[in-house]
Every structure is written in structure tokens, then in C-alpha cells.
N, C-alpha and C positions, 0 to 999 in steps of 0.2 A: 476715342481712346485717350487715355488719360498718359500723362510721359512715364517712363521706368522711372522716375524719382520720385513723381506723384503717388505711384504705386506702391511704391519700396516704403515712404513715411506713411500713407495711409495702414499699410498692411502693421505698420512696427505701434501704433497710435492707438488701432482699433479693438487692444483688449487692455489697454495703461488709463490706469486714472489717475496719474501721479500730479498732472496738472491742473485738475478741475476745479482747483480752490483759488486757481490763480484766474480764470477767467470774470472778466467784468460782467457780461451778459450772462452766461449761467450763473456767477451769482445774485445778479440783481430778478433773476428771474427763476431760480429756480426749476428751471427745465431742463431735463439730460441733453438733449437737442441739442442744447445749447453751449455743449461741451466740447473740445475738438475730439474724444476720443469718440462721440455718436457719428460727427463728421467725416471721421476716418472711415470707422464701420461702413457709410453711405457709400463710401468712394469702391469701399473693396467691392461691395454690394454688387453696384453696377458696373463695375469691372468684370464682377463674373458673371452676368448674365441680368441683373433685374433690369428694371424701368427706372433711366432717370425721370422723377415727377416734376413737378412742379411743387408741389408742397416740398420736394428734398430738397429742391432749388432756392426757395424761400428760408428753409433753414439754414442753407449755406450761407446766406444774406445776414442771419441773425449774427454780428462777427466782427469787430472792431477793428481787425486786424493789428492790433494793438503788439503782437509778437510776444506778449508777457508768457505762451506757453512755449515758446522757442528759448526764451531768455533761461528757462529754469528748466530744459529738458536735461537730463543726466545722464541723456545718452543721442543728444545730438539731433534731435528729429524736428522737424519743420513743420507743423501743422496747416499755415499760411497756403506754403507751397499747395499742398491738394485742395486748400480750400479756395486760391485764387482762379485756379484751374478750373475746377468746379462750376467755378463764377462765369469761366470764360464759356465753357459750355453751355450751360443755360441762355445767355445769351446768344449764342448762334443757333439753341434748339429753339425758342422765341419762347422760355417758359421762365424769364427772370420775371421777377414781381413787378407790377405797372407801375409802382412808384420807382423802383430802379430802371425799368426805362424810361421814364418819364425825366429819371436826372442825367443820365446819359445823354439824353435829347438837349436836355440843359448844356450842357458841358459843349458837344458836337456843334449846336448850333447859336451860343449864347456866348459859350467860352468863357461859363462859370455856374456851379451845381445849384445856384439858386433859379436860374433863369432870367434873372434878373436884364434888364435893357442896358447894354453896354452906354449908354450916355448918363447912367447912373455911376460909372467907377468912379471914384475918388472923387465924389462931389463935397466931401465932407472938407477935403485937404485941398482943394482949387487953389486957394488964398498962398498957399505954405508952397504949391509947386509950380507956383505962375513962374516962377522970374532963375527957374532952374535950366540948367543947360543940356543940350540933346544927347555929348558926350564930357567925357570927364573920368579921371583916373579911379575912382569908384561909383560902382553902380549902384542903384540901389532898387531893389524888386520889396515891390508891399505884400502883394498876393490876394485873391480873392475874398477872402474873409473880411482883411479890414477894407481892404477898397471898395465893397457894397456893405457890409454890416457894421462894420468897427471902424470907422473914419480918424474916431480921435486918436486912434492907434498909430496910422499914419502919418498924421500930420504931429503925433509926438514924435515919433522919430525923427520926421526931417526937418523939427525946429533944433533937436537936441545935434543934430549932425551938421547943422548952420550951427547953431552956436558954438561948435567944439572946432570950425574952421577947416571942416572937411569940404574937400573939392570934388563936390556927386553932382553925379545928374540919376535921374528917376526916368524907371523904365514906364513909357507911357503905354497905351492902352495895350496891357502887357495880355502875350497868348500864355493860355492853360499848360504846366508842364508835362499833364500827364497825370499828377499823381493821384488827386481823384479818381481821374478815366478810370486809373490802373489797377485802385480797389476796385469797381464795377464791373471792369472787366478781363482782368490779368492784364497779361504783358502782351498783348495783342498786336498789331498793325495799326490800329488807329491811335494807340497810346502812345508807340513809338515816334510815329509820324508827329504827334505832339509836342513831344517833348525836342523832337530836333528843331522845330517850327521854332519852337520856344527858346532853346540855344543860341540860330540862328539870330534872331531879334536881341540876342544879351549880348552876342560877339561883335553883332555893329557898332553897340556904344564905345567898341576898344576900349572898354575900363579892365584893367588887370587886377582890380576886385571886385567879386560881387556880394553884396549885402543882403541877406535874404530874410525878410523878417518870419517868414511862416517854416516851422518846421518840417511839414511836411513836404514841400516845395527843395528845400534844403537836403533833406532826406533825397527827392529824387533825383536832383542834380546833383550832387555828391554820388550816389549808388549805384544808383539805375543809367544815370545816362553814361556813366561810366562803364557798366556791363554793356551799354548799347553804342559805345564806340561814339559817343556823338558829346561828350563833357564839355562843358564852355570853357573856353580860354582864360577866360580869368579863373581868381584863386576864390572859391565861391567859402565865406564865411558866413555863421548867424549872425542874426542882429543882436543877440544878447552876448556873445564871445566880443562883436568888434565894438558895442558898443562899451562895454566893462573895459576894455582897453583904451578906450577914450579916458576914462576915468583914471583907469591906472597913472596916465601917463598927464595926469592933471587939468587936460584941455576941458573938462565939464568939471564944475565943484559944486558936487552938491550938498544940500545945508540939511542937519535932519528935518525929517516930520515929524510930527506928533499922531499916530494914529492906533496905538494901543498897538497889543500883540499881533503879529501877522503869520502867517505860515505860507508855505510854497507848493503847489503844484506844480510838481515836473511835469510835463506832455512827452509821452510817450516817444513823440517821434525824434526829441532834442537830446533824451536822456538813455534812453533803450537803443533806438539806433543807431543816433549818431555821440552816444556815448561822453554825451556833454552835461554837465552840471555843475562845475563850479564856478562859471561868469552871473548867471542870475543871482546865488545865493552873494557874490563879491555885492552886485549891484544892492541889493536888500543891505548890506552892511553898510554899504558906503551912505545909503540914506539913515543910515544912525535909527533903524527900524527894531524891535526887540524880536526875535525871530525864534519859534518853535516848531520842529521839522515833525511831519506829520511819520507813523508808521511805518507806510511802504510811499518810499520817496527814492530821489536816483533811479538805477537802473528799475529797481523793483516797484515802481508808479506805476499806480491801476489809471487804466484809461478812463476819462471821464465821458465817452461815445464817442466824441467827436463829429464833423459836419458832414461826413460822406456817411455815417448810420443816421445821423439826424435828418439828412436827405429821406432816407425811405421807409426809415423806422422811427420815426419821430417817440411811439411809448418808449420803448427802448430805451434811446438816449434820454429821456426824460429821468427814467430808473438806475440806470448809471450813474449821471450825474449826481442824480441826491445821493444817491452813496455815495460819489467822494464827496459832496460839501459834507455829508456825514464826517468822515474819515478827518476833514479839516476840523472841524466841531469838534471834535474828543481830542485838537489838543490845548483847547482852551483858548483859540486866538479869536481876535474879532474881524479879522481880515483875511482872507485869502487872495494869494496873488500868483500870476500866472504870467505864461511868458509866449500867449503864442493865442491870436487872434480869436481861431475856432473854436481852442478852449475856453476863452474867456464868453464868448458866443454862449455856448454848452451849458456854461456853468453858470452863468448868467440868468441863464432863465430856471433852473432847479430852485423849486420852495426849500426854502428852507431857513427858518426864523436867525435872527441875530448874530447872522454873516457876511459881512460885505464883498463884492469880488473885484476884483481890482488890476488893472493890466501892470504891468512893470516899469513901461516904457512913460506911459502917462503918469507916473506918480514917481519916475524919474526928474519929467519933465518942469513938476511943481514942485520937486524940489531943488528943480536950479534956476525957478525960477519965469520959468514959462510959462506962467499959469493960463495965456490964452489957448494953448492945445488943450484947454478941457471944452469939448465942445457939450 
């Protein structure tokens, strides 16, 4: 059974199209399926009596959770909500898609959605986190994205946080918070268990702030583990808020670059959730960057997939992303820059001629001068 709230939004969702234009995945793919109001439909469906399938299961998969239809409903309704639920179902009927068990599995037994072998974290930044200390009055959490795929991402930030004469130590072979788990499988007992595991290990260091470079990580510890009574003791900020604050206050001086027009992708979970956007755009000024803001940017940013669809829907996220590097395309820049590992991941690998992608942090870093964080 699905909750009375699941019920309540699916039943209000399942004859409104008012959102369909805002989804990433129906538009990149043009399938009503692929819409929350079909999703809704499913939900009442089997509420009153069908078969949940498998194939309805896979559609609930098809789904960024991006919230862009949450952010523009006009009457309040939460898509997410039935659709996480959904999610949780399937997995306990054993009829999620084998590639979404298959990163589950990842996550449960790897304690990261690639599967990757944990004597691979942060092999990129060894050099940059050898001589750092176990506690220290700010923490600083990288996240799985750059600690197996985006290394120079990490090890830009903790050269630019050595140079600006912050006193951190680096959370070491850091557990999962959840928030992947918790697209795959809602808000579950294994997620939860997660993310307090994950607390636990951030409140040892006794840093009374934490630095969270991954938005989505950020998002749960801010939100979630807040609904779940378990919120770390420190004051958990992003990496682009404390680092633009470095800036502010002159402890980084960065010189411009020269790299032609740039624009911005906001991520979803920095801008939409946690209702942040104007540290990145500061950080892009302060490198004396010529900046042209794409369309829908801030709150209204299309998700570009992300790594938990890229997980088990790999075309998908494929189709995503070239639409946004599309969206950055039409406004004439030659750079696109982003502020949040996965994304850069995502976007990275999208064809798409005569645009470069660019992390924040690492082209901070060359212009203050670091230039050995470009690995």
C-alpha cells in the first residue's frame, strides 16, 4: 500500500499536464511514460486494484528526481513523493530493473553506485591529502563522484583550501550518505541506516563545519537527515557557498582567465533544493570570466540525468545531457561550467561539438594559480 500522501499527490497529478514541459526525461524522450502525470495515473492504477509490473516499475525508474515538477506545481503537489515510493516497492516486490539492482548492490556492498573497489577513492588527490589531519575545525567530505571519477576536482579544492589557510582535515574512506540509496529505493531502513553511519563518522572529526563538495550529499545532510533526527553537529555548508566566501574575504585572489564566453549550469540539487545560486555565479565573476546565463538557470535548471539515472539508464542520461549542453549552446558560450562533480561526469561525456565542460573548482584553482590540480 502506498501512504495517504502518496495517494492524495498521485490521485491530484493523474489528470494535470501542467508539468510536462518541465520534465527532463519526457522531453528528451518524448514518451508520455515518461511524464509524472502517467506516473501518477500508475500509482492510482494499482491502488485500486491492477498488477504492479515490472515494466510499470521500470517506468518509475525512467526519473531524475530532479523536483523541477514539484518546483512549478501551482497547487502544491509532489510527484517525487509517489514516485519514490513506487521505487520502494519494486524493490521489495524483486521487480526493480537488474541494472537498478545491480547499483544498489554497488552502493550496500562497495559504498559507491559505481561499484568501484574502495582502494580506488581518492587515488587522484593522495598527493594533496597525505599530510592533512584526522580532526580539525572544518571538515571537508569530497563525495563519490569526484573520489573515483573526478579526482582533480578534489584535489582542487583541498589545494585552494590549503592556500586560503583553512584549518581541515578530509573525511577519509568516507561512508555513503544515503542519497543515492534513497533515489533507488526511497526512504527505507537501509538508507536511513546510511546516512546515520555516515553522521556518525562526520561528528568524530569534531569539526563544527562541514564542507560538502557534492550537492546531492549536501541536500541529504541538510534535509533528510534532519527529518530523520540524525543531522551532524556541525554547520554543514557547500563547497561553492564556503568557498566564494574565501574569496570574499580575500584569503584566495584570483587573477582572470582568458577562456572566451562561459555559461553556468546550476545542478539541480544546489539550486532547486537547497536554493543556492549566487556563490558559483560570485566565483565565475571573480575569475574576471565574460558570463552568459543560459535560459532556465537557478531554481528553473533542467537536470542534466545525473549519476544515479546514469547508473541504470545510461541512454537516458545520455539524452539529457545533450539537451542541456544543447541549452548551453544557444547562448553562444564556449564553455560550460558547473559546480558539482556528477554533473560534470554527465556532461562530460554528452557529444556535442564546440563546447568545453569545465568544473568550477579546477578553474578556480588555475586561476590562483595552482595549476598542478589539473591532473
Amino acid at each position: 500500500m502506498f501512504s495517504g500522501k502518496a495517494r492524495k499527490n498521485a490521485d491530484a497529478c493523474r489528470f494535470c499536464w501542467m508539468c510536462r514541459h518541465l520534465c527532463p526525461v519526457g522531453l528528451a524522450t518524448g514518451r508520455e511514460t515518461n511524464t509524472p502525470r502517467v506516473k501518477g495515473l500508475m500509482v492510482s492504477l494499482v491502488e485500486r486494484g491492477y498488477k504492479y509490473t515490472a515494466e510499470m516499475a521500470a517506468d518509475m525508474y525512467e526519473c531524475c528526481l530532479c523536483e523541477a515538477c514539484t518546483h512549478d506545481c501551482a497547487t502544491g503537489f509532489e510527484p517525487p513523493l509517489f514516485i519514490r515510493e513506487a521505487r520502494a516497492r519494486a524493490v521489495a516486490a524483486g521487480i526493480a530493473p537488474p541494472l537498478v539492482e545491480k547499483a544498489i548492490a554497488n552502493l550496500l556492498e562497495a559504498d559507491n553506485i559505481y561499484g568501484a573497489p574502495k582502494t580506488e577513492r581518492g587515488k587522484g588527490f593522495e598527493a594533496e591529502a597525505r599530510s592533512l589531519p584526522e580532526k580539525a575545525p572544518v571538515a571537508l567530505r569530497i563525495g563519490a563522484a569526484a573520489a573515483y571519477r573526478r579526482p582533480e576536482i578534489g584535489a582542487a579544492v583541498i589545494r585552494l583550501l590549503k592556500a586560503a589557510g583553512v584549518e581541515f582535515c578530509l573525511i577519509r574512506d568516507e561512508l555513503q550518505t544515503g542519497s543515492e540509496l534513497g533515489d533507488l529505493m526511497g526512504s527505507v531502513g537501509e538508507v536511513k541506516a546510511a546516512a546515520q553511519a555516515a553522521v556518525a563518522q562526520i561528528n568524530a572529526t569534531g569539526a563544527g563545519t562541514l564542507v560538502v563538495l557534492d550537492p546531492s550529499e549536501a541536500r541529504t545532510l541538510i534535509r533528510e537527515c534532519g527529518e530523520w533526527s540524525c543531522a551532524p553537529k556541525a554547520k554543514v555548508v557547500t563547497a561553492t557557498a564556503f568557498i566564494a566566501g574565501l574569496v570574499r574575504e580575500g584569503r584566495l585572489k584570483p587573477s582572470p582567465l582568458a577562456l572566451g564566453t562561459v555559461t553556468f549550469h546550476d545542478p539541480c540539487r544546489l539550486a532547486r533544493d537547497l536554493e543556492e545560486t549566487g556563490p558559483a555565479r560570485e566565483l565565475i565573476a571573480a575569475m574576471g570570466l565574460e558570463f552568459r546565463e543560459m535560459f532556465l538557470h537557478g531554481p528553473m535548471t533542467t537536470c542534466c540525468g545525473g549519476i544515479v539515472l546514469g547508473a541504470h539508464s545510461p541512454k537516458l542520461t545520455a539524452l539529457t545531457a545533450a539537451r542541456r549542453r544543447a541549452d548551453a549552446a544557444r547562448t553562444g558560450a564556449s564553455v560550460l561550467v558547473t559546480a558539482c562533480p556528477g554533473c560534470l561526469d554527465v556532461l562530460g561525456g554528452a557529444k556535442a561539438e564546440g563546447m568545453a565542460v569545465e568544473d568550477i573548482f579546477v578553474l578556480l584553482a588555475r586561476a590562483c594559480g595552482l595549476e598542478a590540480c589539473r591532473l
